[in-house]
Legacy VTK file of the C-alpha trace (Angstrom):
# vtk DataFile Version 3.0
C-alpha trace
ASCII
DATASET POLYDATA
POINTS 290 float
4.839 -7.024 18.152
8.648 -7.990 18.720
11.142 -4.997 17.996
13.772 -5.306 14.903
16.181 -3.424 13.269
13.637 -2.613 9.949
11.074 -1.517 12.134
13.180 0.776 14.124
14.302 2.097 10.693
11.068 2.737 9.503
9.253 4.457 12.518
12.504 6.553 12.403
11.996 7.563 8.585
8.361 7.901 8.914
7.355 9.778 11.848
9.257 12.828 10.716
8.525 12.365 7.184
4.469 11.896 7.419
4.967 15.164 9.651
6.758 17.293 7.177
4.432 15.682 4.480
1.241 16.596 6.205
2.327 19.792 7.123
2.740 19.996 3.095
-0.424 18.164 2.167
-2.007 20.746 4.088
-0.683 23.270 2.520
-1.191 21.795 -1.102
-4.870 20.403 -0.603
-6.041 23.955 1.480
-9.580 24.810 -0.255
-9.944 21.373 -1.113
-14.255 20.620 -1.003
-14.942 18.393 1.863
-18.503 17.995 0.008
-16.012 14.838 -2.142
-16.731 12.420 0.870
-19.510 10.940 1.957
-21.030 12.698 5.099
-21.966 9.103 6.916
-18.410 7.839 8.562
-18.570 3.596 9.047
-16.162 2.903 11.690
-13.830 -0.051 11.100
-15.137 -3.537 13.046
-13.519 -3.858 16.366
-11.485 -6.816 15.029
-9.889 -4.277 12.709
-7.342 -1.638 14.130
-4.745 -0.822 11.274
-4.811 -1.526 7.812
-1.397 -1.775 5.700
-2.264 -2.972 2.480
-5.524 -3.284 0.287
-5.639 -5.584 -2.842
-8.567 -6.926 -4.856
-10.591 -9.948 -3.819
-9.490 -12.750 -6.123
-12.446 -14.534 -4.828
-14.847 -12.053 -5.566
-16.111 -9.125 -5.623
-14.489 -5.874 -2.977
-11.098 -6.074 -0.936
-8.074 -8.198 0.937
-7.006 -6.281 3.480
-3.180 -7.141 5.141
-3.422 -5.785 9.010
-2.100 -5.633 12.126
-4.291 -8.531 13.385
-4.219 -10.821 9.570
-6.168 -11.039 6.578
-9.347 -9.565 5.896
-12.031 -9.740 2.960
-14.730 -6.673 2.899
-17.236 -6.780 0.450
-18.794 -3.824 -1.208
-21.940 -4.624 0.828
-19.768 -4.283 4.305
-19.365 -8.037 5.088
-16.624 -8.752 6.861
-14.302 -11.893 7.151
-11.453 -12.808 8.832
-9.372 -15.786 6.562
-5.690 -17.103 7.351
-2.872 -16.832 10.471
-3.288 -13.913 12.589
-0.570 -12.378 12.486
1.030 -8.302 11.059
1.100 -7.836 7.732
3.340 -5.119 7.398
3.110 -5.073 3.267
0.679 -6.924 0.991
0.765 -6.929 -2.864
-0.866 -8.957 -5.583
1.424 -10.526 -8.019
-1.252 -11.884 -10.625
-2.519 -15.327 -11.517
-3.895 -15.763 -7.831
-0.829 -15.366 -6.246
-0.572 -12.502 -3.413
2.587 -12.076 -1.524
3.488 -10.433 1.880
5.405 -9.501 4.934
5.753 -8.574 8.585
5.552 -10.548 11.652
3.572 -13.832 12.920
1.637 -13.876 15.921
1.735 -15.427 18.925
0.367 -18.873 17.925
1.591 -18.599 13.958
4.901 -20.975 13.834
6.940 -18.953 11.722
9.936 -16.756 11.997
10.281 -13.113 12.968
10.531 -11.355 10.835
8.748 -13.833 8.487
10.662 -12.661 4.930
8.408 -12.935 1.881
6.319 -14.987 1.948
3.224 -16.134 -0.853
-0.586 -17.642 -0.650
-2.211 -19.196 -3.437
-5.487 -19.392 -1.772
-6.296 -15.576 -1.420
-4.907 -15.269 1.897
-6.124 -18.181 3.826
-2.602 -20.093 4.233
1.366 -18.749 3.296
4.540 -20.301 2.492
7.496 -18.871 3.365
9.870 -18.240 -0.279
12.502 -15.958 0.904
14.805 -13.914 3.431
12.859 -15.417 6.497
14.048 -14.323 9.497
16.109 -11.212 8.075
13.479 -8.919 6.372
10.362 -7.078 6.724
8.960 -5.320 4.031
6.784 -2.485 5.045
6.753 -1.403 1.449
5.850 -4.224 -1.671
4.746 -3.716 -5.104
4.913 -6.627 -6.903
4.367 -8.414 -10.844
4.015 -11.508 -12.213
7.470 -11.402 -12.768
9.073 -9.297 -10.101
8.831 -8.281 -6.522
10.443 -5.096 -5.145
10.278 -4.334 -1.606
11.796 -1.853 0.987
13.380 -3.296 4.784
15.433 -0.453 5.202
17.373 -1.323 1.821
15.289 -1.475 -1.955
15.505 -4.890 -3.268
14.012 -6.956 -5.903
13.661 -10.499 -7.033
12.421 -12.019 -9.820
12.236 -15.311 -8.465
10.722 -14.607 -5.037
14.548 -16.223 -3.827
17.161 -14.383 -4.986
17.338 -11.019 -4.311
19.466 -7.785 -6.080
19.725 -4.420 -4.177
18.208 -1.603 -6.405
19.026 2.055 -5.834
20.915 2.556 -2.402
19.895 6.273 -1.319
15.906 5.995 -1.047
14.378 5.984 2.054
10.655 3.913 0.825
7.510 5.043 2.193
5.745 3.460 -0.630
6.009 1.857 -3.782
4.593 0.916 -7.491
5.600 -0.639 -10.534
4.318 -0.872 -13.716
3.368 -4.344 -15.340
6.582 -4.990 -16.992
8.620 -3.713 -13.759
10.590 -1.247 -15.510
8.865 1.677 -14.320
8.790 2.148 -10.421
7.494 5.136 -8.386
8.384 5.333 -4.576
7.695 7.797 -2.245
9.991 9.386 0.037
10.528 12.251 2.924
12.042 14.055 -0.074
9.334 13.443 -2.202
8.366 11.586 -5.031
10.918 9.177 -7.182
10.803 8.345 -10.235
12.671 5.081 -12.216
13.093 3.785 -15.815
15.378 1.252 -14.897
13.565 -1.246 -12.905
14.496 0.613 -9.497
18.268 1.003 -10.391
18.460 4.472 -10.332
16.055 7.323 -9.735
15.110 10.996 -10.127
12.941 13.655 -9.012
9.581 14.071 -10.274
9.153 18.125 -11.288
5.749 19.081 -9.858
4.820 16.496 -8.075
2.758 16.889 -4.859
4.050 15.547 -1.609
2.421 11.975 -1.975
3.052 8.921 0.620
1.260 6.583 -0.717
0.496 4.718 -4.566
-1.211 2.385 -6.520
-0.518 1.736 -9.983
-3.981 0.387 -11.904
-2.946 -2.609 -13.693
-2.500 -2.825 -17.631
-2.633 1.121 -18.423
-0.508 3.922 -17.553
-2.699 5.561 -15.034
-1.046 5.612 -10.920
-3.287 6.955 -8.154
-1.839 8.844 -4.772
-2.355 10.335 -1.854
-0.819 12.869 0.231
-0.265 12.659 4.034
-3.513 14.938 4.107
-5.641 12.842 2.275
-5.600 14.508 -1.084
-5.902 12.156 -3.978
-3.889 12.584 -7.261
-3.720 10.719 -10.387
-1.327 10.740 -13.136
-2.301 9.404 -16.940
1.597 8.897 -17.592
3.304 6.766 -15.355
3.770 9.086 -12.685
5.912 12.100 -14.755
2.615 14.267 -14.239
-0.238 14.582 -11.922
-3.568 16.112 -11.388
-5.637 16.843 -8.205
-8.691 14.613 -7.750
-10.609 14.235 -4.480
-9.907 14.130 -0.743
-10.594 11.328 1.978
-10.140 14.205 4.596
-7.704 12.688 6.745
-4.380 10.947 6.975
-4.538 7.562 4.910
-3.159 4.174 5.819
-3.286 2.560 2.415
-4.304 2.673 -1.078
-5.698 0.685 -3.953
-6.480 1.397 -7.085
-8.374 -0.834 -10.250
-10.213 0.284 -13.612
-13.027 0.953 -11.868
-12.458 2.015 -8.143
-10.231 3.712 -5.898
-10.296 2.661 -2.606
-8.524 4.380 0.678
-8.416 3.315 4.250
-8.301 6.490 6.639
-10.094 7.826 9.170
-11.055 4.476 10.994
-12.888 3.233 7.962
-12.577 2.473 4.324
-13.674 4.708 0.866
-14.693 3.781 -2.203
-14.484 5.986 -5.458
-16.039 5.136 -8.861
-15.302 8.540 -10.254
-11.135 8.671 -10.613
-11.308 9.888 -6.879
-12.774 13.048 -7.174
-15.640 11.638 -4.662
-15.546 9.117 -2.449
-18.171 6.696 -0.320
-17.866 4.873 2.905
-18.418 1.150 3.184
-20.781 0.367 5.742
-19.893 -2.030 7.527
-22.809 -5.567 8.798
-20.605 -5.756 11.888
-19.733 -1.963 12.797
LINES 1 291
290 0 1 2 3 4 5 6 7 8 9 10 11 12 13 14 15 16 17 18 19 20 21 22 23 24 25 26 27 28 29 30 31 32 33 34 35 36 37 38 39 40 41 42 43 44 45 46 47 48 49 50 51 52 53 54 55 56 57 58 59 60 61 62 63 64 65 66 67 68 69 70 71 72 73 74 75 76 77 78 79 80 81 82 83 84 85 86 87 88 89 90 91 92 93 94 95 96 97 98 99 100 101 102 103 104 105 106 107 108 109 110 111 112 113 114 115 116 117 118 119 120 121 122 123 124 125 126 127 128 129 130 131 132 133 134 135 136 137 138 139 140 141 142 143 144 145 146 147 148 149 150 151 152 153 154 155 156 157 158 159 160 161 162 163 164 165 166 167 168 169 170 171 172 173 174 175 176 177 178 179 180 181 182 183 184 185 186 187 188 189 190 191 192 193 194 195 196 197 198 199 200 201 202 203 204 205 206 207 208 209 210 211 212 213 214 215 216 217 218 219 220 221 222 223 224 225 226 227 228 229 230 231 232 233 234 235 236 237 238 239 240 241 242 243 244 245 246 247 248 249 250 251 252 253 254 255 256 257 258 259 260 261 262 263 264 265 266 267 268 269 270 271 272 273 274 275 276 277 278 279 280 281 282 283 284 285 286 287 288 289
């Protein structure tokens, strides 16, 4: 994968932040029951090495997954299928009525720019057109709404157009993000912890109490956000993110997060798992092809 200036940027934020959060997870998730996952461990296919983003399957029923070698759909059953340009996609989010929009860099034989911008699919995945910023940007962190996309290239920007951008608040350094459904309220994490907005990503402030998450998920149409810690802890808060309660563990470092109504669902430790419970337990997906 070609070298740029927002990748540089964020290898240099998070390297030393994941290490100061783990060494905090750790702390904060000690005693946590290891009994809350599921004792088998499915390994990820071969044709899978790193997973940035998880969304639902607008197809169907389980996961999208945006990764270092393209798009992915996993069933709940484990089926595995590869759909659309191989290329890295650094940051993946849905943004309702079938439209998912991304980030990161083509591959070798994709004919589009590096970095590619934002870009949007209409077809779950399978082919992209490029909207905005291509060639300058490379959001490694997206949440997005039907109305609104913020992302994070070494600067927090929105646009409510998916062309014309506004810079939000200019001090955060984004590990991830999520926004509410009417993009007012925004939660990002950061090496300094968790941020909180009521502005749309304007401005920001600390959140008293929370733990030291790095990644989120907001569940769609209620007030209810999902994170995890560099550790693997889970935590879920009922009220946008002001407070937050323990829940399960994945037992390892995570590499994304999703959450709906009904699941939770966490890729880390070379696989992918599933809670139906709020994340107090989780399952591994077995995977057909593993």
């Amino acid at each position: 994968m070609p070298i740029t200036p927002a990748s540089v940027f964020r290898s240099l934020v998070l390297l030393p932040s994941l290490a100061m959060l783990t060494a905090c997870a750790a702390t904060a998730s000690d005693g946590t029951d290891s009994s809350s996952i599921s004792e088998q461990q499915s390994a990820w296919p071969t044709e899978i090495q790193h997973v940035h983003a998880i969304v639902a399957n607008p197809d169907g029923d389980g996961w999208v997954l945006g990764t270092h070698q393209g798009i992915f759909y996993v069933s709940e059953d484990g089926e595995v299928e590869s759909v659309g340009p191989v290329m890295d996609f650094m940051g993946l989010s849905d943004a309702g009525q079938d439209r998912l929009v991304a980030s990161g860099h083509p591959g070798p034989d994709t004919d589009m720019p590096n970095p590619v911008g934002l870009i949007e699919s209409t077809d779950g995945g399978r082919t992209w057109e490029p909207l905005s910023r291509v060639g300058e940007s490379d959001f490694h962190a997206l949440a997005a709404t039907e109305d609104t996309v913020i992302g994070f290239d070494g600067v927090l920007r929105a646009t409510d157009d998916g062309r014309e951008w506004y810079d939000l608040a200019p001090e955060l350094n984004v590990i991830g993000l999520a926004v509410s459904e009417d993009a007012e309220t925004v939660l990002a994490t950061t090496p300094d912890g968790l941020r909180r907005s009521e502005d749309g990503g304007r401005s920001f402030a600390e959140v008293d109490g929370a733990p030291p998450l790095v990644l989120v998920d907001w569940v769609r149409g209620s007030d209810i956000v999902y994170g995890i810690d560099a550790g693997g802890a889970v935590h879920r808060s009922e009220d946008t993110g002001r407070s937050w309660e323990a829940s399960g563990t994945v037992g390892g470092q995570p590499e994304a997060i999703h959450a709906d109504a009904d699941q939770v669902v966490v890729a880390a430790n070379g696989t992918l798992l599933v809670s139906s419970d709020g994340g107090q337990t989780f399952e591994t997906v077995d995977f057909e092809d593993a």
